[in-house]
C-alpha positions in Angstrom: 0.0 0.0 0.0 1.5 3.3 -0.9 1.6 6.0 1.8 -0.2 9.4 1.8 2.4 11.8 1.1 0.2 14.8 0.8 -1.3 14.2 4.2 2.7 14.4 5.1 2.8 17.4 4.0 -0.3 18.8 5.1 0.5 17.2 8.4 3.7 19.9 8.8 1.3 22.7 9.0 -1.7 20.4 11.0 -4.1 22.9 9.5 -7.1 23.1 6.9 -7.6 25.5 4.0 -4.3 24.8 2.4 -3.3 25.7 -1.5 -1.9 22.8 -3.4 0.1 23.3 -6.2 1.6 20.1 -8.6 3.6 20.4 -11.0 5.0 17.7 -13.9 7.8 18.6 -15.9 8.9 16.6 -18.7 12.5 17.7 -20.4 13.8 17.0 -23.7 14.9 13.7 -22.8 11.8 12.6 -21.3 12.6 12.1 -17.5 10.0 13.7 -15.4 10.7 16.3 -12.4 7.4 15.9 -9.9 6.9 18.8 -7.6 4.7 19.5 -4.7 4.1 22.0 -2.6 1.3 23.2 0.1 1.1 26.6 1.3 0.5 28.3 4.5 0.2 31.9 5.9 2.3 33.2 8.1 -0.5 35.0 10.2 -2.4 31.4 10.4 0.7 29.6 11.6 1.4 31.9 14.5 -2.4 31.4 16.3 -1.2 27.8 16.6 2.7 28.7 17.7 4.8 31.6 18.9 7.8 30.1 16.7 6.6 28.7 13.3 9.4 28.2 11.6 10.9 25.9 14.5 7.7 24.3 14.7 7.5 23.7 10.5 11.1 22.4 10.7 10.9 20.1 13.5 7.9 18.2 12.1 9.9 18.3 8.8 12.3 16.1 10.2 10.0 13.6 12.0 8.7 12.9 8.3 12.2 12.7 6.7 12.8 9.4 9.4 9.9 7.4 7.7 11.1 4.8 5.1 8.6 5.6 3.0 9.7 8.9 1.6 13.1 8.5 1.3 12.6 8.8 -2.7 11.2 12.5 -2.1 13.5 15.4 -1.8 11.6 16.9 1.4 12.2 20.6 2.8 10.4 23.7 3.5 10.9 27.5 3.1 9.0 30.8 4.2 8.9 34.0 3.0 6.9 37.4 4.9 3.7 36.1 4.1 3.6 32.2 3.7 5.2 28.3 4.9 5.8 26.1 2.0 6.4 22.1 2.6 7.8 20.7 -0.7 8.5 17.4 -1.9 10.4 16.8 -4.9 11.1 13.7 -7.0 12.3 12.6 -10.6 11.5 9.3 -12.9 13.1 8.3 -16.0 10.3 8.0 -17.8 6.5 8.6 -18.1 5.8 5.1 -17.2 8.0 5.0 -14.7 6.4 8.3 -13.0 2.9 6.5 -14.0 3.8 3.6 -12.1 5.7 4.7 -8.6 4.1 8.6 -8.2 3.2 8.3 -4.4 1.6 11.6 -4.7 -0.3 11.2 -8.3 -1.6 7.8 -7.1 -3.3 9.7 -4.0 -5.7 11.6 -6.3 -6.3 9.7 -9.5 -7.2 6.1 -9.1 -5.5 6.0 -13.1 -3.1 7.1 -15.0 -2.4 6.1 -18.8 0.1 6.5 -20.6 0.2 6.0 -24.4 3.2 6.1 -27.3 2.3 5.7 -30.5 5.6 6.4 -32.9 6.5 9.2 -30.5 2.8 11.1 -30.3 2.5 10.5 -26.5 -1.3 10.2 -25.0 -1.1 11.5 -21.0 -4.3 11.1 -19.0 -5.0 11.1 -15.6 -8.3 10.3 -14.5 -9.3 11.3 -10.6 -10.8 9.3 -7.9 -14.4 9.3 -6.9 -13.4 11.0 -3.6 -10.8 13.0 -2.9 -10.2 13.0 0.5 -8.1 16.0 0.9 -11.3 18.2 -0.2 -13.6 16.2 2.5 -15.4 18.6 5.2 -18.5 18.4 7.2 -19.8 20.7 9.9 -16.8 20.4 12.4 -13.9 20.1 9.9 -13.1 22.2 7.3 -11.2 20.8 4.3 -7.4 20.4 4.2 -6.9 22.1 1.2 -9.3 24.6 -0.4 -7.5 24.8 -3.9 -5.5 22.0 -6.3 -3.1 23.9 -9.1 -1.6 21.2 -11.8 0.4 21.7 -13.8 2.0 20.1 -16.6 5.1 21.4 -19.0 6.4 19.4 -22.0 9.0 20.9 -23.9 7.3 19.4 -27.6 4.2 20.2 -29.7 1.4 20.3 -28.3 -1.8 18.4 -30.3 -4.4 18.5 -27.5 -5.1 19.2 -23.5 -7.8 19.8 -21.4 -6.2 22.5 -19.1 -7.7 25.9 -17.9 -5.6 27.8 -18.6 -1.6 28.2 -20.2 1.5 30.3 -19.7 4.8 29.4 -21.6 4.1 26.1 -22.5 2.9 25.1 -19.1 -0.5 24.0 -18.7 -2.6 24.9 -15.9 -5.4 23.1 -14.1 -7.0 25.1 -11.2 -9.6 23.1 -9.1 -11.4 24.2 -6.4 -12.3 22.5 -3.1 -16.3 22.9 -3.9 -15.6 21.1 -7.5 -14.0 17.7 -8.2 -11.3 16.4 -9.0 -11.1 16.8 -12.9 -9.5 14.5 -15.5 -6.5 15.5 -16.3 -6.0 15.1 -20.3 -2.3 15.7 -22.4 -1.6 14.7 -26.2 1.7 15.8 -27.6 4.5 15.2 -30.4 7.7 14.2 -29.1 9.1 14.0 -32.9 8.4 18.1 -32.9 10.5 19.7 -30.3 9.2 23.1 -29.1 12.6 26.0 -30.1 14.1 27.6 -27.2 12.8 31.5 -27.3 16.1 33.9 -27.1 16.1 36.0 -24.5 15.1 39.9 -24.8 18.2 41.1 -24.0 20.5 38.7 -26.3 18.3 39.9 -29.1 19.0 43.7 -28.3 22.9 42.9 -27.8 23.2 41.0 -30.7 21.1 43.9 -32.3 23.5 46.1 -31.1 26.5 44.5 -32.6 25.2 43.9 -35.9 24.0 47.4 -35.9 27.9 48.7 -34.5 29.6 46.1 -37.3 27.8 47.7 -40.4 28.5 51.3 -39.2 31.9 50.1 -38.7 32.1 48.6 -42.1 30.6 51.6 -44.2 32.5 54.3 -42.4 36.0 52.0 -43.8 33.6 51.6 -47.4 33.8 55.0 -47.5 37.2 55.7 -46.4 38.3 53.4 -48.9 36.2 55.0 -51.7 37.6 58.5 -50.9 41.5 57.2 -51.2 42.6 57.9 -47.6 
C-alpha cells in the first residue's frame, strides 16, 4: 500500500484551507521532475505557535525518518507572508512516473500512458473522492484549492487545461468542485525551439548594428583614397 504523502505534508502545518500546487515537468529527454508544494500563511501559523518556523522544521524532520519517503527530496521554506512544505522527486520516464508517483496515485485512481511512434497520450483520470477536499460541519477541508500543472518541452496536439502560460498548462480546481480528468496529447518528434532572450536579441542587435557602421564608415574611407 503506498503511503499518503500529501497528508505528510499537510500534516507539517496540521491545519485546513491549504493551496496545493503540482507540478509535472517533462525535459527533452523525457525524464520527469514531480513537484509539490502546500502553502500556509504566516499569520495562520502563528495562532497555533509563537515560533513557526521551528515548529515547520521540527515536524519536517520527523517525516524525513519514515522509510517511505526517502525517494522524495523533502524541505520547507518561508517567506513574509507564507510556509511552504515541498516534496520533490524525478523518474526516467513517463511510465515510470505512472507507475511509482506516491503523490499522483493519492488523487487519480488512473493514470495512462500511451506512445504511438512518439505522439505521447497523458491522462489522468481522478478518484471518486478526494479525501483531501472532504469537510462536514466540524472540519473544514485540508486544502481549499489544487493547481496542476503540466510542462512538456514538444508540440502540443491537444489538452484539457484551464488555462496556459509558456508552455505550461494549468489546471485550477477548487475545493467545492471535483477532481477533474487531467488530459495531455503531444508530439515528441516536434520539439518546441528555445525562445532567445530579450536582452540577447537587443545585444546582438546592437552588434550587428555597430559592425555595419563600422564597415561603411571603412567603405567610404576606402572610396575617398585615404
Amino acid at each position: 500500500m503506498k503511503g499518503k504523502l500529501f497528508f505528510l505534508i499537510c500534516s507539517i502545518f496540521l491545519l485546513s484551507g491549504c493551496t496545493l500546487n503540482y507540478e509535472i515537468s517533462i525535459d527533452k529527454n523525457n525524464v520527469v521532475n514531480e513537484n509539490v508544494s502546500i502553502i500556509e500563511t504566516s499569520a495562520k501559523l502563528s495562532t497555533y505557535t509563537l515560533d513557526a518556523e521551528q515548529y515547520v522544521q521540527d515536524s519536517l524532520d520527523i517525516f524525513k525518518e519514515d522509510e517511505k519517503y526517502y525517494s522524495y527530496s523533502l524541505s520547507t521554506k518561508n517567506d513574509n507572508d507564507n510556509y511552504y512544505g515541498m516534496a520533490n522527486r524525478k523518474y526516467l520516464d513517463l511510465e515510470n512516473f505512472k507507475n511509482n508517483s506516491i503523490i499522483v496515485n493519492e488523487m487519480f485512481s488512473e493514470v495512462i500512458v500511451n506512445n504511438n511512434n512518439g505522439i505521447i497520450t497523458f491522462e489522468m483520470n481522478p478518484k471518486d473522492n478526494f479525501e483531501y477536499f472532504n469537510k462536514d460541519t466540524q472540519n473544514s477541508a485540508l486544502i481549499d484549492e489544487v493547481n496542476i500543472k503540466i510542462y512538456v518541452p514538444y508540440e502540443l496536439i491537444g489538452s484539457n487545461n484551464d488555462t496556459v502560460e509558456n508552455n505550461v498548462y494549468i489546471w485550477n480546481i477548487k475545493e467545492d468542485e471535483n477532481l477533474q480528468k487531467i488530459y495531455i496529447k503531444f508530439d515528441t518528434n516536434k520539439k518546441l525551439r528555445t525562445p532567445i532572450p530579450r536582452n540577447v536579441l537587443i545585444i546582438s542587435g546592437m552588434i550587428i548594428f555597430s559592425l555595419g557602421l563600422i564597415i561603411s564608415i571603412y567603405i567610404k574611407y576606402k572610396r575617398n583614397g585615404r
